[in-house]
N, CA and C of each residue as an Amber inpcrd file, in Angstrom:
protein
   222
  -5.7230000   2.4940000  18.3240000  -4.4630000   2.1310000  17.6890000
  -3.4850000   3.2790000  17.8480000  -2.4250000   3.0120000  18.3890000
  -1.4430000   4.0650000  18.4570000  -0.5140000   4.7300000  17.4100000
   0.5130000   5.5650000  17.1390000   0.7740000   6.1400000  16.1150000
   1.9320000   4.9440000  15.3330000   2.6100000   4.2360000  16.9490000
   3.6010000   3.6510000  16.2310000   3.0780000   2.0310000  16.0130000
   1.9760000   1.4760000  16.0610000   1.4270000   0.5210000  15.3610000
   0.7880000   0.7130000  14.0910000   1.0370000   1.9350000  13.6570000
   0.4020000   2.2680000  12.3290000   1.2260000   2.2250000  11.7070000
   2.8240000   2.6360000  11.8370000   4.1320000   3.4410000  11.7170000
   4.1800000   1.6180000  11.2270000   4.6230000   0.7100000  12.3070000
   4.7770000  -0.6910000  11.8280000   4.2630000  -1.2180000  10.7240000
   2.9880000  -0.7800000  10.9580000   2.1580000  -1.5310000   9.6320000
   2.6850000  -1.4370000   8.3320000   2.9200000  -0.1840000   8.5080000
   3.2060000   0.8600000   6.9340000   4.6940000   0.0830000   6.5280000
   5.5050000  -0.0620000   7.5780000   6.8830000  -0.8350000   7.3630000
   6.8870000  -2.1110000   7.1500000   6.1040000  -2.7370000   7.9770000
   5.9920000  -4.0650000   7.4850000   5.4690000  -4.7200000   5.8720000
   4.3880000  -3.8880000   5.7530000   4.2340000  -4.0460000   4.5160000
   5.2330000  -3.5660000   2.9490000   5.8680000  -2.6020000   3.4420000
   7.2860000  -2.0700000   2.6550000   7.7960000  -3.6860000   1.9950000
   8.3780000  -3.7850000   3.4080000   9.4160000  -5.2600000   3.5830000
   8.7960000  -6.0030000   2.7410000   7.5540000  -6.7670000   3.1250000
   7.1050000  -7.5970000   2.1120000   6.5500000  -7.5330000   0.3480000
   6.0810000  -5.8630000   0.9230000   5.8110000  -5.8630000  -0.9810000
   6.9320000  -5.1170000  -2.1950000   7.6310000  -4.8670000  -1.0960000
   9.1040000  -4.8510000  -2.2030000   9.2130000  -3.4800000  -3.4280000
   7.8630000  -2.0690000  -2.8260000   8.0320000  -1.5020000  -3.8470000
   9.4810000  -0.4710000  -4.4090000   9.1380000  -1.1130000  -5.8400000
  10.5060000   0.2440000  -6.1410000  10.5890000   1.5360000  -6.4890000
   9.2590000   2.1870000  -6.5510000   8.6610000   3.4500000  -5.7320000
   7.9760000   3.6050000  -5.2490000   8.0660000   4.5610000  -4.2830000
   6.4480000   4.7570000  -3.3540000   6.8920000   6.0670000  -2.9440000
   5.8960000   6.8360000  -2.4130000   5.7740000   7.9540000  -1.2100000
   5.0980000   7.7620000  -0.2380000   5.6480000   8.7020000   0.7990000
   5.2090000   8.6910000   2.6070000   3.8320000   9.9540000   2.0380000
   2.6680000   8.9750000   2.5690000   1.4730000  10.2770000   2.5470000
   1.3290000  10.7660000   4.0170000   0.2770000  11.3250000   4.5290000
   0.2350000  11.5330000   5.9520000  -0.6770000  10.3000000   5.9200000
  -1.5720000   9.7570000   5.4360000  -2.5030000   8.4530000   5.7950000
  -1.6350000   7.4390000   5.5280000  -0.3780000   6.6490000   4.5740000
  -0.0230000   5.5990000   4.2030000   1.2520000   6.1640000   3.2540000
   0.8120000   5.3950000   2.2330000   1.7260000   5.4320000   1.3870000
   1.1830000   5.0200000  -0.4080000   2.1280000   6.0570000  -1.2640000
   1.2530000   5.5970000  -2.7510000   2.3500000   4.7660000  -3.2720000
   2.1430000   3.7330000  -3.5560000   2.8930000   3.2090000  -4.4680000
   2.6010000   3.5250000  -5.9930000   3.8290000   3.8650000  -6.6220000
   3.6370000   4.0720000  -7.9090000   4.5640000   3.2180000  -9.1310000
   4.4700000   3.4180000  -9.8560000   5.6320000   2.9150000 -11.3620000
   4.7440000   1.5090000 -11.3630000   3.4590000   1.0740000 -11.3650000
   3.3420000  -0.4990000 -11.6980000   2.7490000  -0.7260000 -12.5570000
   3.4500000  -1.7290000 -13.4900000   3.2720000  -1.8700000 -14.7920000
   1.3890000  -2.6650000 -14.7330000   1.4580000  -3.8920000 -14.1400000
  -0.2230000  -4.5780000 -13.8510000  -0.2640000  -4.2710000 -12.8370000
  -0.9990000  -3.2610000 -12.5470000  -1.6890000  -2.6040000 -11.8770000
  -2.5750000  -3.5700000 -10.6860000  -3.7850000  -4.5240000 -11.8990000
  -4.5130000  -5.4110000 -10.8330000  -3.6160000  -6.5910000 -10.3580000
  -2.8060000  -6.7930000 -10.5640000  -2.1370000  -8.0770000 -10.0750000
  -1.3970000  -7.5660000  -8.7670000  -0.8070000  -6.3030000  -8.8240000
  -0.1570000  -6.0540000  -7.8610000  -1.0270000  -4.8850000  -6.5020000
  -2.2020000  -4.8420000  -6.8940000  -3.4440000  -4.3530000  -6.1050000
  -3.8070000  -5.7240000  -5.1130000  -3.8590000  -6.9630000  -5.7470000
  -4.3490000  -7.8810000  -5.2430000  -3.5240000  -8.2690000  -4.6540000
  -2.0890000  -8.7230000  -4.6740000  -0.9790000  -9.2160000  -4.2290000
  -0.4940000  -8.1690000  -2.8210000  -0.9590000  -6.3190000  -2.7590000
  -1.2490000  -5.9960000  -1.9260000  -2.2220000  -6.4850000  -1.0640000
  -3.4350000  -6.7360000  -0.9050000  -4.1840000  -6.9740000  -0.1800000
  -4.1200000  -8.1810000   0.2100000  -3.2730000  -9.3990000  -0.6060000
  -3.1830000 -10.3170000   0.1050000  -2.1390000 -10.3520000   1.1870000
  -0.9110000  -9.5970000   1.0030000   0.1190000  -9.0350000   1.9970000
  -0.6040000  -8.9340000   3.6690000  -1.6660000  -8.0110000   3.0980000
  -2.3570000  -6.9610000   4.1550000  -3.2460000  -8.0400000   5.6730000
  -4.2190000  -8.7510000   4.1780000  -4.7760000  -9.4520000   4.5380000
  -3.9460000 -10.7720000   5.9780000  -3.1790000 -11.3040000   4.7080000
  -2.2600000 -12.5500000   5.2820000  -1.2780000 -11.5150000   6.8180000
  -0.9380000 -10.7350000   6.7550000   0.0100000  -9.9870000   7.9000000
  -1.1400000  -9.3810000   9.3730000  -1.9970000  -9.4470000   8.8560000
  -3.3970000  -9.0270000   9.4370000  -3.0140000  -7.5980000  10.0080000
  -2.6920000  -6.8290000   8.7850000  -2.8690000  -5.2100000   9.0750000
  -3.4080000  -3.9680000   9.0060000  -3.1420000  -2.8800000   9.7590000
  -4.5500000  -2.4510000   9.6180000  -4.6150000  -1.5520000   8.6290000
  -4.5050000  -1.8630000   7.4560000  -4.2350000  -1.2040000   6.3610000
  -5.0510000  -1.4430000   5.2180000  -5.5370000  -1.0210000   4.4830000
  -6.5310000  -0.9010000   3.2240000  -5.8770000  -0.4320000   1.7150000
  -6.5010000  -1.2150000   0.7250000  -5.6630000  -0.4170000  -0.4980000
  -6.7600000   0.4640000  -0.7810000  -6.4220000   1.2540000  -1.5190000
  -7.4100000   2.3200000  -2.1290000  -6.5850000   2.8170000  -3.7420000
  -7.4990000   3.2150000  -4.3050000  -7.2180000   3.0980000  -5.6780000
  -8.0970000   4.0230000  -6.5420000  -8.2360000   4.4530000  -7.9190000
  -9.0830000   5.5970000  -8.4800000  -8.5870000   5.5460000  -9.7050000
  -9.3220000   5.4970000 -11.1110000  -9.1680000   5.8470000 -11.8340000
  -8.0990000   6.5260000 -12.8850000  -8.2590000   7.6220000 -11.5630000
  -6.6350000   8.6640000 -11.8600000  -5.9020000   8.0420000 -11.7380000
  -5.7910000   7.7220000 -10.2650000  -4.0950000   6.7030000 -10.1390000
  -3.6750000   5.7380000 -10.8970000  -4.8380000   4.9250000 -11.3820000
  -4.3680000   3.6630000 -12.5140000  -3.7430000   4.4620000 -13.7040000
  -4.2430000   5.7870000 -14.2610000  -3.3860000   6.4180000 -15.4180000
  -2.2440000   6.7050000 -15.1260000  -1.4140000   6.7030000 -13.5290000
  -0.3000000   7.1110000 -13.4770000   0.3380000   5.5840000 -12.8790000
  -0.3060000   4.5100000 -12.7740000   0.4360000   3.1430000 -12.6470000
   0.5730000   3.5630000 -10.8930000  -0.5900000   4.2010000 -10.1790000
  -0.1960000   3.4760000  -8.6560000  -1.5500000   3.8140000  -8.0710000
  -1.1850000   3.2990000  -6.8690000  -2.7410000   3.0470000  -5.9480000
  -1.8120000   3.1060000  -4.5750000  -2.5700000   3.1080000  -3.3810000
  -2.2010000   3.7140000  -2.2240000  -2.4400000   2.5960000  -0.9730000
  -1.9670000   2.9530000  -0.2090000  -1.8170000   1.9270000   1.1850000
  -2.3520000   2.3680000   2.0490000  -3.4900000   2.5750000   2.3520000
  -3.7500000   3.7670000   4.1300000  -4.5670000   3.1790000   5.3760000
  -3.4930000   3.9170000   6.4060000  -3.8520000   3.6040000   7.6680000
  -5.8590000   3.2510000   7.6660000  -6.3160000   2.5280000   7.9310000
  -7.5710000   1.9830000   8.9520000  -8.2460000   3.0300000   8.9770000
């Protein structure tokens, strides 16, 4: 997979999941500020899933105390 089919992924999924914060990691991206947490974990992966990208959510404990979970490259 090349750098700028990863680069897409990460954008495409932007577009569709509409967050109103996030940060650029070097693997993906964290989305943060979400109030239900599991609803919008799942509603990621169905994005992911349904767009067929190569992207994974990942998630921890910690991050649920600060209301975000993460997007990363494959």
């Amino acid at each position: 997979m090349s750098d700028n089919k990863t680069i897409t992924d990460i954008q495409r999924f932007i577009e569709k999941f509409e967050p109103s914060k996030f940060k650029i990691l070097a693997r993906g991206i964290e989305v943060r500020g979400i109030k239900d947490l599991n609803k919008n974990i799942n509603f990621a992966k169905e994005i992911i899933e349904k767009l067929k990208l190569k992207l994974v959510v990942s998630h921890s404990a910690e991050m649920a105390m600060y209301g975000s979970f993460e997007v990363n490259y494959q």
